[in-house]
C-alpha positions as CSV (number, residue, x, y, z in Angstrom):
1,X,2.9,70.5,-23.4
2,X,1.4,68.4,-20.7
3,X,3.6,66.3,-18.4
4,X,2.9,63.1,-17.7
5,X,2.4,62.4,-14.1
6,X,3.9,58.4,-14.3
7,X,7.3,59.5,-15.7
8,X,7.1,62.3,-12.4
9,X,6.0,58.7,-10.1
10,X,8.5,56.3,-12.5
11,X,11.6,59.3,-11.5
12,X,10.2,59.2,-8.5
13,X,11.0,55.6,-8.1
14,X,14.0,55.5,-9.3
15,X,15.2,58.0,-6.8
16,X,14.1,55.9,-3.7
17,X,15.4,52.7,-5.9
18,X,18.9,54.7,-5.7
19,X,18.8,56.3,-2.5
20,X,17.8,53.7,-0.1
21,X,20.8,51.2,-1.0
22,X,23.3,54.4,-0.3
23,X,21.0,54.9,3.1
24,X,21.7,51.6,4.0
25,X,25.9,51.3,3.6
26,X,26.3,54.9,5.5
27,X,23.9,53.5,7.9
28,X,26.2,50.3,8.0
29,X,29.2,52.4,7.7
30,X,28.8,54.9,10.1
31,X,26.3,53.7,12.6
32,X,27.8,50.3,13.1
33,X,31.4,50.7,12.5
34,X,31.6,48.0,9.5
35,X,34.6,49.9,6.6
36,X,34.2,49.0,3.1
37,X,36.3,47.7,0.9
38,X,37.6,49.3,-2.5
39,X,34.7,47.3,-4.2
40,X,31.9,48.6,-2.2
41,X,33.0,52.2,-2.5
42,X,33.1,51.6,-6.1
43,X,29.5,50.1,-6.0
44,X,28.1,52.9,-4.7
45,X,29.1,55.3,-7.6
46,X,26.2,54.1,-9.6
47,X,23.8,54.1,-7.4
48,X,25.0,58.2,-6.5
49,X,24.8,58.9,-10.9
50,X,21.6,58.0,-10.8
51,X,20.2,60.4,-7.9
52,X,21.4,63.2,-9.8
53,X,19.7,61.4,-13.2
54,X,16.3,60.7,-11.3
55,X,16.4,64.3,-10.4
56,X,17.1,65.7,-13.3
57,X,13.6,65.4,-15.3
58,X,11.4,66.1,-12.3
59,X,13.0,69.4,-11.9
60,X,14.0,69.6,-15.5
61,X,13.0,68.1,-18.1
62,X,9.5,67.8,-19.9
63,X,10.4,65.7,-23.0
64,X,9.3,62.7,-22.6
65,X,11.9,61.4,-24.9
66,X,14.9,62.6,-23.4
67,X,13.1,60.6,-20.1
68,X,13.2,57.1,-22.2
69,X,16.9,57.6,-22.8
70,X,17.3,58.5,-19.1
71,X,15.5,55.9,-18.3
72,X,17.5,53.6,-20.2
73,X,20.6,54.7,-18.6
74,X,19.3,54.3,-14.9
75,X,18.8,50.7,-16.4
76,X,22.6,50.4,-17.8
77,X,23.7,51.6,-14.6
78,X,21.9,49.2,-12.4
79,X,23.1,46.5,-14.8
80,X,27.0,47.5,-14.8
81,X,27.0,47.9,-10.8
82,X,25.5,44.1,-10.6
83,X,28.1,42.8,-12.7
84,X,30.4,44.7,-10.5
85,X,28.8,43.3,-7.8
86,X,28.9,39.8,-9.0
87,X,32.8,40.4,-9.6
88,X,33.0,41.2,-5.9
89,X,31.1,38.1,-5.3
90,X,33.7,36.2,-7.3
91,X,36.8,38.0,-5.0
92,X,34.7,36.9,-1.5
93,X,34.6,33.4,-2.9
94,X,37.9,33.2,-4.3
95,X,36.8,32.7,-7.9
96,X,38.5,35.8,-8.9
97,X,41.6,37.4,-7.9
98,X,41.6,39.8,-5.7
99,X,42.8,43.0,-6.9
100,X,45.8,44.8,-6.1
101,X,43.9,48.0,-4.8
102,X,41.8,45.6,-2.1
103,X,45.1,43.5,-0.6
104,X,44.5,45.2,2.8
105,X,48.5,44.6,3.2
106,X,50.8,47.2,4.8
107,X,53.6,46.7,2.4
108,X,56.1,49.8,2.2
109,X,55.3,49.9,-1.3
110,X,56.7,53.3,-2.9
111,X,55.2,52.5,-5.9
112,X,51.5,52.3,-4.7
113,X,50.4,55.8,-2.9
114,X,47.2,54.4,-1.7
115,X,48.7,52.0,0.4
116,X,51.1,54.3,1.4
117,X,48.9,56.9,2.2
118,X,46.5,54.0,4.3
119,X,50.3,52.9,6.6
120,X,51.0,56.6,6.9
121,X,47.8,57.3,8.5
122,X,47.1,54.6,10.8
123,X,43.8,53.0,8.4
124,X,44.2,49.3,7.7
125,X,42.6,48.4,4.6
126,X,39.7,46.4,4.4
127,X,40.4,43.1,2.0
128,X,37.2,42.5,-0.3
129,X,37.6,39.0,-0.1
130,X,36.9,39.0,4.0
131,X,33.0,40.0,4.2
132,X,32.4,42.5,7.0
133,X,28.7,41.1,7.2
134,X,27.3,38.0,6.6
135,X,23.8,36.5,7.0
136,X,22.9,32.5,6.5
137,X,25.8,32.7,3.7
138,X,24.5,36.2,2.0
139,X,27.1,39.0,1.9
140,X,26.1,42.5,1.3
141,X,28.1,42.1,-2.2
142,X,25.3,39.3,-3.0
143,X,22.5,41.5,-1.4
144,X,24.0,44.2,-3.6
145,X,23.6,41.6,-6.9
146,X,19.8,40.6,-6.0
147,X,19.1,44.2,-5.4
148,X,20.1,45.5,-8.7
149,X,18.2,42.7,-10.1
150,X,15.0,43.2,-8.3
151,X,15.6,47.0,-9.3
152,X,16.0,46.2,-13.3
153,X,13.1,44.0,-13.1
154,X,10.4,46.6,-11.4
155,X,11.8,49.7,-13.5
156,X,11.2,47.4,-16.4
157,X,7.8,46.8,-15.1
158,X,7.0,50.1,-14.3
159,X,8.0,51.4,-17.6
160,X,5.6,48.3,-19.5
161,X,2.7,49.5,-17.6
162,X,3.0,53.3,-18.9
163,X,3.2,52.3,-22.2
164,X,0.6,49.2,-21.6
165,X,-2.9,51.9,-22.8
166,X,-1.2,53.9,-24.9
């Protein structure tokens, strides 16, 4: 069985589509000081399931099947983080609620470990309605939300082309 060298490119795509977003908040994170929220820790899970599923049929897998449903995933994945993105959106302009996990308050709440945990070791939350970074109105919650977009749409493209002289 031959393997076809544009899934190998299309993985390999997907990979740097993944890896650079995650390069970017460490980056943010740890080179410039700027803590994330609950939100943006929870927008990054995503973009970490689909390393491991980008690497998984260049090392792998040969069946160029199992590739379309991976494929497929990658492209439920991005789609669920930008809705989770565009939730976050909604909390930084007070559209939505924000969530009891991302209130940034040092209540002596028994009830809630995390919080407690957070007081008990000197770490004030970061509330995801207050932005850490913001350019001409853009948040990185937004950035995250046009990223996942422009990532759907050239995966999408990608994957017509391979198909396109078949």
């Amino acid at each position: 069985m031959k393997i076809n060298i544009k899934f190998i490119e299309l993985d390999k795509l997907i990979f740097l589509l993944s890896f650079l977003p995650l390069l970017i908040a460490y980056v943010l994170e740890y080179g410039f000081g700027m803590e994330p929220c609950n939100l943006c820790i929870y927008q990054r899970i995503p973009f970490f399931i689909i390393l491991f599923l980008a690497l998984f049929p260049i090392f792998f897998l040969k069946s160029l099947k199992i590739k379309n449903y991976i494929i497929y995933l990658v492209l439920l994945l991005l789609l669920g983080n930008m809705i989770l993105a565009s939730y976050h959106v909604g909390v930084e302009r007070h559209i939505f609620e924000l969530p009891a996990s991302c209130s940034g308050a040092n209540l002596l709440d028994m009830n809630n470990i995390d919080e407690l945990t957070e007081i008990i070791m000197g770490k004030k939350a970061v509330k995801c309605d207050e932005p850490a970074f913001e350019i001409f109105g853009i948040t990185m919650a937004t950035m995250n939300v046009l990223y996942c977009l422009f990532a759907i749409t050239l995966i999408c493209l990608v994957k017509s082309e391979l198909f396109k002289f078949k």
